[in-house]
N, C-alpha and C positions, 0 to 999 in steps of 0.2 A: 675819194671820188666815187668807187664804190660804192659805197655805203649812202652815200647821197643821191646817186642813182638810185638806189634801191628804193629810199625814202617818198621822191618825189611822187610817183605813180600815188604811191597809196594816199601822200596828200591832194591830188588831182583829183582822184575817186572819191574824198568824199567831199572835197569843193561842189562836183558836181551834185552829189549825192543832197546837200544842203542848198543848193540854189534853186532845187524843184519847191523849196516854201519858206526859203529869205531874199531877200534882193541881195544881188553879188558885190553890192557896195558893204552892205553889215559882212558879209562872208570875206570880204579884203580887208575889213575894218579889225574882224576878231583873231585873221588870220595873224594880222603885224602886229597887235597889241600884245596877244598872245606872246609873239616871237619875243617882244622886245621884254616881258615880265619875265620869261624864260632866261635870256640873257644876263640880265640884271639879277637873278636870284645865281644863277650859277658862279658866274665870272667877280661881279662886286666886290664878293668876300675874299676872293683871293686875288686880284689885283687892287683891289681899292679904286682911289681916284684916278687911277693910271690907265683904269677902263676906258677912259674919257677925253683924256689923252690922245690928240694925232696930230701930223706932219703935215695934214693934206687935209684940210678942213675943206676948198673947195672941190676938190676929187672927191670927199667923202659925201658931199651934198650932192654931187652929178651922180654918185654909187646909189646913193638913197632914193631920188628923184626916178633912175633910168629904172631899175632893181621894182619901184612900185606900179611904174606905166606897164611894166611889162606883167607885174601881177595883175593889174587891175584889168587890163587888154584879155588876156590870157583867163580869169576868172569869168570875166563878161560874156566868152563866150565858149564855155566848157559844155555848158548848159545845153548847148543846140547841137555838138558837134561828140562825136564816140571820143573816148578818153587816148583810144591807141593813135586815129586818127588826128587829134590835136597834136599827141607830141610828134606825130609823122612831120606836120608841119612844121614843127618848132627847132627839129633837127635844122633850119636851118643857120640857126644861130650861131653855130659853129665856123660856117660859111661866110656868114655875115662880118662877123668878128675879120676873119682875113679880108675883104675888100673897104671893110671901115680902119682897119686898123693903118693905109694908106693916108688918109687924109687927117685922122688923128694924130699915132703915133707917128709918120711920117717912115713906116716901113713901106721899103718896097715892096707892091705885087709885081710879081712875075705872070711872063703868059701862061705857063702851068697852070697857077693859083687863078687865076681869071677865066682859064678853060673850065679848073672844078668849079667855083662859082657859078657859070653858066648851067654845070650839069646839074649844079645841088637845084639851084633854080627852076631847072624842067622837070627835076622827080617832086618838088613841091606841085609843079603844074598836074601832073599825073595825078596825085591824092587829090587835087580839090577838083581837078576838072571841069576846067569853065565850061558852060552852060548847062551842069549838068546840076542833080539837088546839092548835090556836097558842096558845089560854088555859092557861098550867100555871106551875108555880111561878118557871121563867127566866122567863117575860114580866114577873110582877111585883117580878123584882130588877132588872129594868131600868128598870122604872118609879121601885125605891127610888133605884137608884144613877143615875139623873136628877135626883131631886129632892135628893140631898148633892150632885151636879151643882151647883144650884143654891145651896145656900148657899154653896159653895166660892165660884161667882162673886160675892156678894152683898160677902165677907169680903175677897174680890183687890182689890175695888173701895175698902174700905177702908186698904188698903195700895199699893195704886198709886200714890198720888201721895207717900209719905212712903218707900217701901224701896224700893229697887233691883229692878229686874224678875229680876236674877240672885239676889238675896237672897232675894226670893220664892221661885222654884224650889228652890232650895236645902236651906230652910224645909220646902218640899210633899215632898221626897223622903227629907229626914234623920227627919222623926219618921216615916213610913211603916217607913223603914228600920228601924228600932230595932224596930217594932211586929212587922212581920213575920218578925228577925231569931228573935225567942223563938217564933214560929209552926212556920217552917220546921221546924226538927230532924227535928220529928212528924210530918210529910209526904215529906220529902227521898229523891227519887229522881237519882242521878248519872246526868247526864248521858250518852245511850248512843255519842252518838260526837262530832266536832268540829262535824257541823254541827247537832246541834241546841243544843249550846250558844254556837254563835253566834249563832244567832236567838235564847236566849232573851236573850243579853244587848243583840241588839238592839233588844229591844223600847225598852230606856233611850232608844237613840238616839234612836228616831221619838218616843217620849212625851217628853222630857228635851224634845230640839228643840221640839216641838208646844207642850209650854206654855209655855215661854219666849218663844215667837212671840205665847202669848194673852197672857201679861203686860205684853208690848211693846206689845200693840195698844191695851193697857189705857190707858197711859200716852200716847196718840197721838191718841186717838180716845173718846167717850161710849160705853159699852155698849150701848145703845139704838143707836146707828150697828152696832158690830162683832157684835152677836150674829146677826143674820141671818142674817150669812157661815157660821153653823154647818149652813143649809142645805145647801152644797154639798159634805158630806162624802157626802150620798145617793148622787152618780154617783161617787164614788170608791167605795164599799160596794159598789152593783152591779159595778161590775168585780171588786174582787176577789171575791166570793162568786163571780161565775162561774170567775175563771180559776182559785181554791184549792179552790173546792168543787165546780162546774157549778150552781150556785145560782142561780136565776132568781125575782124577789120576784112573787108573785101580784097580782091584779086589786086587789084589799083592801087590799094593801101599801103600791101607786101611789097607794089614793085616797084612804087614811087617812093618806099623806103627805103630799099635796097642801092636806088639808084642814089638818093641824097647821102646814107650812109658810104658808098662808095667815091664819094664825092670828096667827103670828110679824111675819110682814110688817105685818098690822095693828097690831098696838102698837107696832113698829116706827117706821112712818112716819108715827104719831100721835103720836109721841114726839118726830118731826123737827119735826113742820108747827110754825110760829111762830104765836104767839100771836096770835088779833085785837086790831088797836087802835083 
């Protein structure tokens, strides 16, 4: 999960980095195609048809579906919004996952978990600050494409332990593919030289990698232990917002992250503590 945190930032930065002269539809398009060519050269040869293989075909199409809205939400409006600042928002995901996973998974929330809810809620309110510039139409695609964030997680969770973490991936990138495939045409800008179409096809790399590492962890480890870890993609944001953009997150930014990260931690390790006997 690490390692995936690590990953995303730098795939963010240069989403953003290439939306200043493609439409964000080609940049979702090269991002997943990317992913899924990655996939299929790696894993093919050493699973075989087995790659293709799963228990949860329609969990694996709600995984592909929720996994793309949230990329394409989240791409759409990278563009407008600082790179620390979007995941500032996007830490809600974590949050979201416990008040969705009631009406999905049919876990209980408790009023603990519904009090964090509530706070992760208001440090999200602090970052965009309604009526101020940072409240405009990207803050609250960030907010959407958090919360298909979250059912994605909700659906991984149901396929963890029955398909292949490669099969997952696979799964997330192939129906994206196909969707985006009929998108593109009507946006499609060629690539102006060699290196911007390396980057965009590296985007596959870091995202392809990045969730293959969540799927792993999926299998390894309780959600409630690994979602945490999504906090530490912040100090990867700020770096690259500084070094791609000169991007420095405001006072509001630090405190409305602080407050949804502590938000997190609390379900968190309410989730850990054992039970009295």
């Amino acid at each position: 999960m690490g390692i995936a945190c690590a990953l995303f930032p730098i795939m963010n930065g240069l989403v953003k980095l290439l939306s200043a002269s493609y439409h964000f539809e080609e940049v979702v398009w090269a991002r997943v195609v990317s992913h899924l060519v990655l996939i299929v050269l790696i894993f093919l040869p050493r699973r075989g048809w087995a790659l293709f293989r799963t228990r949860q075909p329609i969990s694996q199409f709600i995984c592909s579906m929720t996994l793309l809205a949230s990329t394409f939400f989240f791409f759409g409006a990278v563009k407008y919004v600082g790179v620390a600042e979007a995941i500032a928002i996007s830490f809600i995901a974590p949050l979201a996952v416990v008040f969705l996973a009631w009406p999905l998974l049919g876990e209980r929330i408790t009023a603990m978990r519904l009090a964090a809810v509530a706070v992760g809620f208001t440090g999200v309110l602090i970052v965009i600050r309604p009526g101020s510039s940072v409240f405009q139409w990207a803050s609250l695609m960030i907010v959407a494409s958090a919360i298909a964030y979250a059912i994605y997680q909700i659906f991984i969770r149901r396929v963890a332990g029955l398909d292949h973490p490669s099969t997952t991936v696979f799964y997330s990138a192939f129906g994206s593919t196909i969707v985006m495939s009929l998108v593109v045409p009507f946006v499609w800008r060629t690539p102006d030289n060699l290196k911007d179409a390396l980057l965009l096809s590296s985007l596959g790399l870091f995202g392809g990698i990045g969730h293959y590492c969540v799927a792993r962890a999926m299998t390894y480890a309780p959600a409630n232990f690994i979602a945490p870890f999504n906090y530490t993609q912040m100090i990867g944001s700020v770096i690259v917002g500084y070094m791609l953009f000169d991007e420095i997150p405001d006072l509001y930014t630090w405190i409305g992250s602080a407050v949804i990260i502590a938000a997190g931690l609390m379900v968190g390790l309410r989730s850990r503590a054992k039970p009295k006997t």
